[in-house]
C-alpha positions in Angstrom: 20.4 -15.6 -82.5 23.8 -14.0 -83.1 23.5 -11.1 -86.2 25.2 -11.9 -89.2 28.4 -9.7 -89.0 28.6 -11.1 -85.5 28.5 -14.6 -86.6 31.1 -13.9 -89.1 33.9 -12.2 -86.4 33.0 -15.0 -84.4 33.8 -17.8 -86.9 37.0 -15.3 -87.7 37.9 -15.3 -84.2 37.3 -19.1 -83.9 39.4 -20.1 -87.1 42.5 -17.6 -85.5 42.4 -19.7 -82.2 42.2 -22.9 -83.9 45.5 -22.3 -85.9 47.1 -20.6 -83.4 46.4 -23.8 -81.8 47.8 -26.0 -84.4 51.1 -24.0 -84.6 51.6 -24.8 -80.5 51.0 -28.5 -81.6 54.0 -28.3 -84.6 56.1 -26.5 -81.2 55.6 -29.0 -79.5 56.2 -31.6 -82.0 59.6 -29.5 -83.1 60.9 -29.9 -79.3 59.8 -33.3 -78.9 62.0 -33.8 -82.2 64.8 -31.8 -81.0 64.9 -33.3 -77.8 65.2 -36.7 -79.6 68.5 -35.3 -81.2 69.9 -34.2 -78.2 69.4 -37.6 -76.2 70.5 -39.7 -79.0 73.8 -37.6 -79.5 73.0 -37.1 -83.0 72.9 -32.8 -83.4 75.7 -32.9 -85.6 74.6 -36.0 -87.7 74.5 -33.4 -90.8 78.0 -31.3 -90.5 76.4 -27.9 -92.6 73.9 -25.4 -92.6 71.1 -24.3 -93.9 72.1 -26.8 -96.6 72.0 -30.6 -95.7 75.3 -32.2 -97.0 75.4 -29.6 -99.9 71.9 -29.8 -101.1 69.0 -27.5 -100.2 67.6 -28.6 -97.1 64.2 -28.8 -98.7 65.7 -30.9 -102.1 68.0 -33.7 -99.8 67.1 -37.1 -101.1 65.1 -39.3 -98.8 67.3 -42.3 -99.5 69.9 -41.0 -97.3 67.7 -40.2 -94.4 69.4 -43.1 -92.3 70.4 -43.1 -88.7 71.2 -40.0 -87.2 70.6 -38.2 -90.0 67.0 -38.9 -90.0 66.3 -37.3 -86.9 68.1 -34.3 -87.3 67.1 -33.7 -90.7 63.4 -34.1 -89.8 64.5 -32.0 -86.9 65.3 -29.1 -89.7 62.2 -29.4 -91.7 59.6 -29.8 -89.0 61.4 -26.0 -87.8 61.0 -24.9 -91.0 57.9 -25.9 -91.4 57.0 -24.0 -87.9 58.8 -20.9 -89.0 56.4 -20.9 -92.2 53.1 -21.3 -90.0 54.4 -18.7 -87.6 54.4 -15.9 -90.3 51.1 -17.0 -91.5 49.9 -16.6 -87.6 51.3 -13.3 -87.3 50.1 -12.3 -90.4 46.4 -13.1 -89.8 46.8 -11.1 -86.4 48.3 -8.2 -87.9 45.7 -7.9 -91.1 42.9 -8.5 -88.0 43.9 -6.1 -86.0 45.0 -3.3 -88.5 44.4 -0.9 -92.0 45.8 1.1 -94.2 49.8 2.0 -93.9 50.2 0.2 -90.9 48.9 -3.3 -92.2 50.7 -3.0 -95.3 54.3 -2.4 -92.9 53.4 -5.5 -91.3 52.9 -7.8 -94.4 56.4 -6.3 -95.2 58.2 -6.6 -92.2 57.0 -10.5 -91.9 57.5 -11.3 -95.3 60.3 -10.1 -96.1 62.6 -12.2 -93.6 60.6 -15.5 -94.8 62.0 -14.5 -98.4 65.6 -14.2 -97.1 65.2 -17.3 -95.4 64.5 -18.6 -98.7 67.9 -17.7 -99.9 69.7 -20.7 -97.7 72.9 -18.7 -97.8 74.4 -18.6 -94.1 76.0 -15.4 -93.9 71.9 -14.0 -94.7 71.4 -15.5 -91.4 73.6 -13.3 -89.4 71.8 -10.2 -89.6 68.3 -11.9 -89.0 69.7 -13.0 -85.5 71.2 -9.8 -84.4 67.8 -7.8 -85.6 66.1 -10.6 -84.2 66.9 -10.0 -80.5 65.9 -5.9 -80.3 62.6 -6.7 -82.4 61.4 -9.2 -79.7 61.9 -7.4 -77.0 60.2 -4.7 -78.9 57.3 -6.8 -79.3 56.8 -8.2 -76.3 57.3 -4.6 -74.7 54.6 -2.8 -77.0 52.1 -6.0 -76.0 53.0 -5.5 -72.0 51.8 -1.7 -72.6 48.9 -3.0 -74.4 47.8 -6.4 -73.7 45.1 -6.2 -76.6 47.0 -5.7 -79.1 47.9 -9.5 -79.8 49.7 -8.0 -83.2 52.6 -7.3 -81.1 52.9 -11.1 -79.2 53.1 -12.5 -83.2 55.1 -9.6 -83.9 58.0 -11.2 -81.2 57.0 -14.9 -82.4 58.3 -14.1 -85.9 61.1 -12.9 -84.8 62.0 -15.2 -81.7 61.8 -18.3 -84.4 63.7 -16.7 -86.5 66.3 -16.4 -83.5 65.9 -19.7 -82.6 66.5 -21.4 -85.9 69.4 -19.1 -86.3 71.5 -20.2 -83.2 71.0 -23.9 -84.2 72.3 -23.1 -87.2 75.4 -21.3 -86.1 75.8 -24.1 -83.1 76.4 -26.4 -86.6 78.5 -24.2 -88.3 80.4 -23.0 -85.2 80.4 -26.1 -83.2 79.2 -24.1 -80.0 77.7 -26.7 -77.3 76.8 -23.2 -75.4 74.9 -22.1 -79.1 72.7 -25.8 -78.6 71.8 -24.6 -75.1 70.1 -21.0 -76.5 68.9 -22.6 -79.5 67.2 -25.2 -76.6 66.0 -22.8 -74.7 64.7 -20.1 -77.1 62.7 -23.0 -78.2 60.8 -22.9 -74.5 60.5 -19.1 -75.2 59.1 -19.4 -78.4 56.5 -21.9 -76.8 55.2 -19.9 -74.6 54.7 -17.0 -77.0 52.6 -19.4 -79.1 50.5 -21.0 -75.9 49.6 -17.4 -75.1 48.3 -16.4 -78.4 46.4 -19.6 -78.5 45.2 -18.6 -75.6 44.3 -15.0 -75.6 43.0 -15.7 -79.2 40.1 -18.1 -77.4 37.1 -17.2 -77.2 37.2 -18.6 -72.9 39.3 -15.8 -72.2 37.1 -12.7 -73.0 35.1 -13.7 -70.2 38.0 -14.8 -67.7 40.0 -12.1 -68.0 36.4 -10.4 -66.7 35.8 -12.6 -64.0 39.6 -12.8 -63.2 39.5 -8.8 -62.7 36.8 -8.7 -60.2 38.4 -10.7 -57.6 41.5 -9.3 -55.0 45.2 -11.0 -54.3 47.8 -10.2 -52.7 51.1 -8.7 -54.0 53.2 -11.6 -52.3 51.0 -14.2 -54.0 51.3 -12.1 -57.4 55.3 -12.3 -57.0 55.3 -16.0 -56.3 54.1 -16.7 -59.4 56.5 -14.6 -61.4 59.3 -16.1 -58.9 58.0 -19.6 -60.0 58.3 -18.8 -63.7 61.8 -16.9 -63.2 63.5 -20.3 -61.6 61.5 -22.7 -64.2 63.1 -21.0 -67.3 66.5 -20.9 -65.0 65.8 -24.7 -64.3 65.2 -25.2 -68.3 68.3 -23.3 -68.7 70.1 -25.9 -66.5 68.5 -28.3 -67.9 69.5 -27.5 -71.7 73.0 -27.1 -70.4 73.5 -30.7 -68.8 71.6 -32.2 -72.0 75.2 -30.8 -73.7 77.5 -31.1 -71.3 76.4 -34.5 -71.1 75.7 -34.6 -67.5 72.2 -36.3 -67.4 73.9 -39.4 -65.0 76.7 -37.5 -63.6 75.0 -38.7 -60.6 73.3 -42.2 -61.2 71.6 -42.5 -57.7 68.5 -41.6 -56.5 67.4 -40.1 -53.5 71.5 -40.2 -52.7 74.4 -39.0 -54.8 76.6 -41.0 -55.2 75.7 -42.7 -51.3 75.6 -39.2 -49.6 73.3 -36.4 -49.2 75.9 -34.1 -51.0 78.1 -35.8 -53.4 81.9 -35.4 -53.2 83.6 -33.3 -55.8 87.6 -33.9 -55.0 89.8 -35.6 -57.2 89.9 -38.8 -55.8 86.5 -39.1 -55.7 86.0 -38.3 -59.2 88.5 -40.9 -59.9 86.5 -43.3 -58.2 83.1 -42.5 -60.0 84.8 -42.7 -63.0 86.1 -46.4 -62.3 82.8 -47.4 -60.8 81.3 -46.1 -64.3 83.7 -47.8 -66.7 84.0 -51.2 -64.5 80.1 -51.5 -64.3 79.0 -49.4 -67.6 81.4 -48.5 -69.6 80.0 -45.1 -70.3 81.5 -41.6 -70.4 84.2 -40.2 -67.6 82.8 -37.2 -65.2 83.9 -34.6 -64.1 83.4 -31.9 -61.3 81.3 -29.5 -63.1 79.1 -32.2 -64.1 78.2 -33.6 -60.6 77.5 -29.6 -59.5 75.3 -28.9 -62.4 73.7 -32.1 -61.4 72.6 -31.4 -58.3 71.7 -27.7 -58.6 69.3 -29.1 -61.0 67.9 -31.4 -58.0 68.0 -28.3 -55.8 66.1 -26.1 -58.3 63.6 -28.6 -58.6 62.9 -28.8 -55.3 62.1 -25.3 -55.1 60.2 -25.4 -57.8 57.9 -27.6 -56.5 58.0 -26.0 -53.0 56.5 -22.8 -55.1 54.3 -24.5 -57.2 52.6 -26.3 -53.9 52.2 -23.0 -52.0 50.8 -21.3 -54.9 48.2 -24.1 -55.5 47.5 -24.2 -52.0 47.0 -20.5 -52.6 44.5 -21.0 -55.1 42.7 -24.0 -53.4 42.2 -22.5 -50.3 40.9 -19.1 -51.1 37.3 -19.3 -51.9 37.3 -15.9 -53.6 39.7 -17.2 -56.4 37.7 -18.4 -59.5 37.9 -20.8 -62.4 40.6 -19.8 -64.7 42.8 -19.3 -61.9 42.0 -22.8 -60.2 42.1 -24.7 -63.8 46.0 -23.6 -64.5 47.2 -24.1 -61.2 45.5 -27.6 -61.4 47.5 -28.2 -64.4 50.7 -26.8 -63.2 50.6 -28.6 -60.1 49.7 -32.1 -61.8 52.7 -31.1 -64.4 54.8 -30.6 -62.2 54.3 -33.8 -60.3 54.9 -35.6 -63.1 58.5 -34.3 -64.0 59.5 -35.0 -61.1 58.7 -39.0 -61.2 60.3 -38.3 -65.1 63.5 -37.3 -63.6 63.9 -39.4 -61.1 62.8 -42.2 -63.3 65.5 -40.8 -65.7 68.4 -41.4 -63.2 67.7 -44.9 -62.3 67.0 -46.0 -65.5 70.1 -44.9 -66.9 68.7 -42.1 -68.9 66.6 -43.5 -71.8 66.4 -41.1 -74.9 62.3 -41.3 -74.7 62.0 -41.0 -71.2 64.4 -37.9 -71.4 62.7 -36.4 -74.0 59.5 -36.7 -72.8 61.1 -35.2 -69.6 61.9 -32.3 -72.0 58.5 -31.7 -73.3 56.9 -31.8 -69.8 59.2 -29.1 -68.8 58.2 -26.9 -71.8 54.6 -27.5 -70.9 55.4 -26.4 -67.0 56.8 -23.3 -68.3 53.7 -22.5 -71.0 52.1 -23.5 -67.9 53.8 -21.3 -65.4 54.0 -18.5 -67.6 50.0 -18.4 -67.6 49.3 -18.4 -64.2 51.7 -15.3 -64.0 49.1 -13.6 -67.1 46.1 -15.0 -65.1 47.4 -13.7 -61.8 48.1 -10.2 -62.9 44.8 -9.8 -64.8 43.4 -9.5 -60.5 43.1 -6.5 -58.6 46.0 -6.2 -56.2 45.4 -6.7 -52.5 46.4 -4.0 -50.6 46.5 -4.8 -46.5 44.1 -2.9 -44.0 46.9 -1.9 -42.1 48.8 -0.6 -45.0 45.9 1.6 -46.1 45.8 2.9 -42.5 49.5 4.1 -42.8 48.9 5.2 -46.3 45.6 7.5 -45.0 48.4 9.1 -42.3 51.2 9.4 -44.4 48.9 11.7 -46.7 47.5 13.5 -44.1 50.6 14.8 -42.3 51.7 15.8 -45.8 48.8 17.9 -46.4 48.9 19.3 -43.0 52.3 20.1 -43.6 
């Protein structure tokens, strides 16, 4: 039977995990709202910010909650109410993992921007951002150096939603389209940060992270999966930017664009789409960019999908490669499949807001997804080739007798 001081870190570790959990759920359910927004068109439905039509956000009567203002106003509370839990979460760590001077600096340095917040005076927000941006980098820098101090991993998550609320502020107040694709994106970042505090908060991974450091890979296999995650965040990027450049159907045909392999971007052409479009749909003219960032989006998927395959084949075929390794590439692999039926399903359907947001929610989970398997993948022992050991041996040697 467990001791009673050990039963009680074990409840405390349990209770951590299981908010932590609950605050990737609200994620998820804040970009499932936001990408709701974006498909219906309806981001600038209320015209200020932090205030809703004048009031505070928090005091705006329900009875005008109608039509597009419903969803983004729901949009700006769920956030809130995500920014709120994320203190808490970072919070808990920090008092867990902490004492004395230091604690105390953390309860400060948390609190104090959830009481500025409170102020719901825009020009409070500007500062937040631009501190924002060096303190999550600091955080996630000070975790990298020392992966067991989870302090530093809620440390950035403050910070990063902070950031991330900010620039869909200013993308109202500015009327940026390039401030909706950071604020969209960010979003994914923040995501991941949560999914890996869920995560390393578990009390599965103590003993994976054991297992996953007995067994060898290879350097090239290690790089694959970081490759993987680099184009997935550039592919969520590109993704963000045609959600507001409006370029979702740009091309409407699927496996051809526009009847070729490679679509035509000259003038006449263009004029041509755009005829087709408003003789058989009446929907929004094109242009050039908007075909381009279309298909780089099909190309990037495609290697996506190429790297996801060889690194599950990877996984699968190597008998040496244990569970927690085999379980996330299962799920990144199965993920991934199933954005790319969402996409294509997308085009052909003529871009349906809940198809295209679920497309959006798949894509965050691929990159929570992606982003493990990296963490998983560098918690091995590198491979290092017989051959390049041999060389090593003589390289050292000839230096010595030298």
């Amino acid at each position: 039977m467990l001791s009673e001081s050990t039963s009680s870190r074990f409840k405390a570790g349990f209770w951590l995990h299981c908010f932590a959990l609950f605050v990737g759920l609200c994620t998820f359910a804040l970009i499932a709202v936001g990408g709701l927004v974006t498909s219906k068109g309806v981001g600038m439905a209320v015209p200020d910010w932090p205030n809703s039509f004048g009031y505070n956000m928090f005091l705006f009567p329900a009875s005008e909650w109608i039509g597009g203002i419903l969803y983004e106003h729901s949009h700006r509370l769920i956030a809130s109410f995500v920014g709120l839990l994320t203190v808490v979460l970072a919070i808990w760590i920090w008092v867990k993992e902490t004492a004395g001077k230091v604690k105390t600096f953390g309860i400060i340095a948390f609190t104090l921007p959830l009481l500025l917040m409170g102020v719901r005076t825009f020009h409070v927000f500007i500062p937040l951002a631009i501190l924002s941006v060096p303190a999550v980098i600091y955080g996630i820098a000070r975790f990298m150096k020392s992966p067991a101090e989870l302090r530093w991993l809620g440390w950035s998550a403050v910070f990063a939603v902070i950031l991330q609320g900010a620039m869909g502020g200013f993308r109202v107040e500015f009327k940026l389209d390039y401030l909706g694709i950071i604020h969209g994106t960010l979003a994914q970042l923040f995501f991941l940060l949560v999914i890996a505090i869920a995560v390393l908060t578990s009390q599965w991974w103590p003993a994976s992270r054991d297992a996953l450091k007995q067994i060898r890979i290879g350097t090239t296999f290690k790089t694959l999966t970081v490759v993987g995650l680099v184009l997935i965040f550039c592919q969520l990027l590109l993704g963000a930017t045609m959600r507001h450049q409006h370029a979702g159907l740009a091309v409407p045909d699927f496996p051809l664009a526009h009847g070729k392999i490679w679509p035509d971007t000259d003038s006449d052409s263009i004029h041509r789409y755009n005829q087709q479009r408003m003789e058989s749909t009446a929907i929004n003219s094109i242009t050039s960019f908007q075909i381009q960032l279309h298909m780089i989006h099909r190309v990037m998927a495609l290697l996506i999908a190429v790297i996801v395959a060889a690194v599950s084949w990877k996984v699968f075929s190597s008998k040496n490669l244990n569970r927690p390794l085999r379980q996330v590439a299962a799920i990144w692999s199965l993920l991934t499949a199933i954005q790319v039926g969402l996409g294509i399903f997308t085009v052909i359907k003529g871009k349906p807001a809940d198809i295209a947001t679920l497309h959006v929610l798949v894509g965050a989970l691929i990159f929570a997804a992606s982003g493990l398997t990296v963490v998983f993948a560098h918690q091995t022992q590198s491979f290092v080739s017989v051959a390049t050991e041999k060389l090593a041996s003589r390289t050292l040697t000839a230096a010595l007798k030298s």
